[in-house]
C-alpha positions in Angstrom: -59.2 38.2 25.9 -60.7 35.6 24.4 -57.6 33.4 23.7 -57.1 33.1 27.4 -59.9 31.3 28.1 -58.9 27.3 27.2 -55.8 27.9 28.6 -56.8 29.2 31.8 -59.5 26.3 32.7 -56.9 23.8 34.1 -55.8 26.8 36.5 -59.3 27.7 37.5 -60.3 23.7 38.7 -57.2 23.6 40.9 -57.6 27.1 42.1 -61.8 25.9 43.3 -60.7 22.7 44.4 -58.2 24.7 46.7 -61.6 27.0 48.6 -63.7 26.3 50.6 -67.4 28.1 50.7 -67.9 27.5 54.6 -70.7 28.5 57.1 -71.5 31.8 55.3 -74.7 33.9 55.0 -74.4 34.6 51.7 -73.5 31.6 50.2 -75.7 30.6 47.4 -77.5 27.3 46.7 -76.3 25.3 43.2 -79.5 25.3 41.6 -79.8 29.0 42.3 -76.2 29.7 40.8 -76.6 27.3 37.9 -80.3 29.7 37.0 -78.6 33.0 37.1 -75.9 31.2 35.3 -78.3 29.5 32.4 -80.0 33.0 32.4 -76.6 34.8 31.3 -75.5 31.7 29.0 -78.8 32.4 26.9 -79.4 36.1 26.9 -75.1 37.0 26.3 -74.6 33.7 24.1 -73.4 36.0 21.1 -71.5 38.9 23.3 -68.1 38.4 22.6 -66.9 39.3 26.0 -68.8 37.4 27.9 -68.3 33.3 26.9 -64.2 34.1 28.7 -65.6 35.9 31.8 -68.3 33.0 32.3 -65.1 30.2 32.4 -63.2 32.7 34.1 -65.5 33.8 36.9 -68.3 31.9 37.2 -66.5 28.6 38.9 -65.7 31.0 41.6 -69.0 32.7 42.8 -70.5 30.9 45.3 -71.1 33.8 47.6 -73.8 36.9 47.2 -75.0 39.8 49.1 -78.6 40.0 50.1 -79.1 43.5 49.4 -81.6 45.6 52.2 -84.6 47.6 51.0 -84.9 45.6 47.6 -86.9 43.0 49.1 -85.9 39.8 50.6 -84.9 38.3 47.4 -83.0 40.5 45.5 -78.8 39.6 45.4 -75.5 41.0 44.4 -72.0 40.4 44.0 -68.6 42.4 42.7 -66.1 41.0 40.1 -62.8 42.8 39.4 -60.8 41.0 36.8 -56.5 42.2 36.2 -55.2 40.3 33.4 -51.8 41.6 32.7 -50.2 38.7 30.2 -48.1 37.8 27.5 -49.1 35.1 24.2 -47.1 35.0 21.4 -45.5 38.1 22.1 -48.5 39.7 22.4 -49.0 41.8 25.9 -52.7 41.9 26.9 -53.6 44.3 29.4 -57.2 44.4 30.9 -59.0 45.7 34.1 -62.2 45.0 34.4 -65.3 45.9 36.9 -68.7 44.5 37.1 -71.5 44.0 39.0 -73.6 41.2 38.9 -77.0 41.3 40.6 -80.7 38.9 40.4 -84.1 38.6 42.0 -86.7 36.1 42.0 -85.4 33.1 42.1 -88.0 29.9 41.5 -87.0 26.5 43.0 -90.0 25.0 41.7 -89.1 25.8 37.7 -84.9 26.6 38.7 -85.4 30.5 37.2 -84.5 33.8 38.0 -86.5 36.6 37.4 -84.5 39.0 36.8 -80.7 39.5 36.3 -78.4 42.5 35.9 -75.1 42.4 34.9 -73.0 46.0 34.5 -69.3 45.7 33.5 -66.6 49.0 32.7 -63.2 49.3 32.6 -60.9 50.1 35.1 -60.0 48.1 38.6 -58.7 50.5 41.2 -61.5 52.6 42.8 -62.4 55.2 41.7 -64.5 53.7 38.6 -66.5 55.5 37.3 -68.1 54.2 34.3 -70.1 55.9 31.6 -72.5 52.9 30.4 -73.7 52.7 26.4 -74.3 49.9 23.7 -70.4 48.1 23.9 -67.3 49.2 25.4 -63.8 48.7 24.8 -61.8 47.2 28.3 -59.1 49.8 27.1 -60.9 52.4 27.0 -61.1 54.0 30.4 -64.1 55.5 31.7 -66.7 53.3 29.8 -69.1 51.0 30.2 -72.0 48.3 29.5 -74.8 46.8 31.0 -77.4 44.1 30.2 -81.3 43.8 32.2 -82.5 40.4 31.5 -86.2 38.5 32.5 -86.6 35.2 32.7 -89.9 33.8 32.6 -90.6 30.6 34.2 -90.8 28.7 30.9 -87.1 29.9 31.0 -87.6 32.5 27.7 -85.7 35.4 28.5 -85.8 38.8 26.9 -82.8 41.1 27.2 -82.3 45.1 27.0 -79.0 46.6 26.4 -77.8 49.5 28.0 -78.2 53.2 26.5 -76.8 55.2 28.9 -76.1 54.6 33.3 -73.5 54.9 35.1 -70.8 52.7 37.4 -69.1 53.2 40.1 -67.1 51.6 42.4 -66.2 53.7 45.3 -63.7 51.1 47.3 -62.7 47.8 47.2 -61.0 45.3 49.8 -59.8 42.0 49.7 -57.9 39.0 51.9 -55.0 37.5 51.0 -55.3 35.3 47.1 -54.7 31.6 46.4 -52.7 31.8 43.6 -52.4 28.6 41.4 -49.8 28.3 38.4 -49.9 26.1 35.1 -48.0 26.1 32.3 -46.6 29.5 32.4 -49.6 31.6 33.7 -50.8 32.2 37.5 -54.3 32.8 38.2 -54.5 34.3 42.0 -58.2 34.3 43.3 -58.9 36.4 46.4 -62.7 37.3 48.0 -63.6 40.8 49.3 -65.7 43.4 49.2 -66.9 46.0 46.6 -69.0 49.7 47.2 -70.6 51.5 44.9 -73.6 52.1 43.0 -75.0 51.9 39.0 -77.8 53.3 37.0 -79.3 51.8 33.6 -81.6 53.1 31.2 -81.9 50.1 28.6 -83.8 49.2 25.4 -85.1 45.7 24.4 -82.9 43.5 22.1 -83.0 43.4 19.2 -86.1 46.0 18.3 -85.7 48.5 21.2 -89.8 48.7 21.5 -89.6 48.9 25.3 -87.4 50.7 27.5 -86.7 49.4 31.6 -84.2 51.2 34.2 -82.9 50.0 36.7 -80.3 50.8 39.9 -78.4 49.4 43.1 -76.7 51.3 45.1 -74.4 49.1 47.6 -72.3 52.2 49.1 -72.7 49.8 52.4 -70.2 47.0 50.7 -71.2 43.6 49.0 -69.4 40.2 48.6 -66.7 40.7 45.9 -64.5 38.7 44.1 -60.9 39.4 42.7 -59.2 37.5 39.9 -55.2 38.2 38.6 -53.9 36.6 35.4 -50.1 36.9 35.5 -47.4 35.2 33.3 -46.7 33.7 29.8 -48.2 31.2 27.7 -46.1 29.1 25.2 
């Protein structure tokens, strides 16, 4: 999947320029976004996944459930990514589901305490996701997950899933903006994702310490929806 990612950018500023993040609850503040976003950057720089789903998903979150009974801090949103696309004759195919969730955000220092980012296979609900150490978007049924903390001198330390679960009972979305450049469309649509996910997850890189964590959003949060369609010269 990484090839798409340059090719795709010039689709992704027209397709923000074209939404607008409006009065709404659950929108999040910049600085917020850009911590759980430096947070990520730093604790998945060598993932190889994850450098193409930060261009391709990160210009479009703006939005995040606050999740009851976790405190008043703690936030979440749904991604579903459906790349179906040819390059160079090559057909890439991938469905993808993820969950991205933080607490503790610090406007004083711009961190994040926590962040939790599960991602499996498979788009149309029911997903149910066995998580482990990697996973392979093809391979249906499986799973990863990643627990990081931030400290307010911005270290982080990250564990890597062992075993979990996700799932992602239903899904609904509006009607996509689709935008279209040079040969490939990129359709954007916001939604709604239920579900829950379990983690058991050892540090990086020594596995000395073990953390678990779980959400369970069966009552729906903010989701967002992204299509690749089309051909690239």
């Amino acid at each position: 999947m990484k090839r798409f990612a340059p090719l795709v950018a010039a689709v992704l500023v027209a397709a923000c320029s074209s939404q607008s993040t409006g009065v709404d609850p659950d929108g999040i503040d910049g600085f917020e976004k850009a911590a759980v976003q430096a947070t990520l950057n730093t604790a998945l720089s060598r993932d190889s996944l994850y450098p193409t789903l930060a261009l391709l998903v990160f210009p479009f979150i703006d939005r995040a459930s606050h999740l009851p009974g976790n405190g008043d801090t703690t936030r979440a949103v749904g991604i579903q990514l459906d790349i179906d696309a040819t390059q160079g004759g090559v057909h890439v195919v991938a469905q993808l589901s993820a969950l991205l969730a933080w607490n503790g955000y610090r406007p004083t220092s711009r961190t994040v305490d926590s962040v939790f980012f599960i991602i499996g296979s498979g788009l149309t609900p029911p997903v149910s996701d066995s998580l482990r150490t990697s996973f392979s978007s093809d391979t249906a049924g499986t799973g990863t997950g990643f627990a990081i903390h931030q400290a307010p001198d911005s270290i982080t330390s990250t564990w890597l899933a062992r075993a979990g679960a996700l799932h992602i009972a239903r899904n609904s979305y509006g009607s996509g903006i689709s935008q279209t450049t040079g040969g490939i469309t990129l359709t954007s649509a916001r939604g709604s994702v239920a579900g829950d996910y379990h983690m058991t997850a050892r540090l990086v890189p020594d596995s000395s310490t073990q953390v678990t964590a779980a959400t369970n959003f069966a009552g729906a949060i903010q989701a967002l929806k992204i299509q690749i369609r089309g051909t690239i010269p």
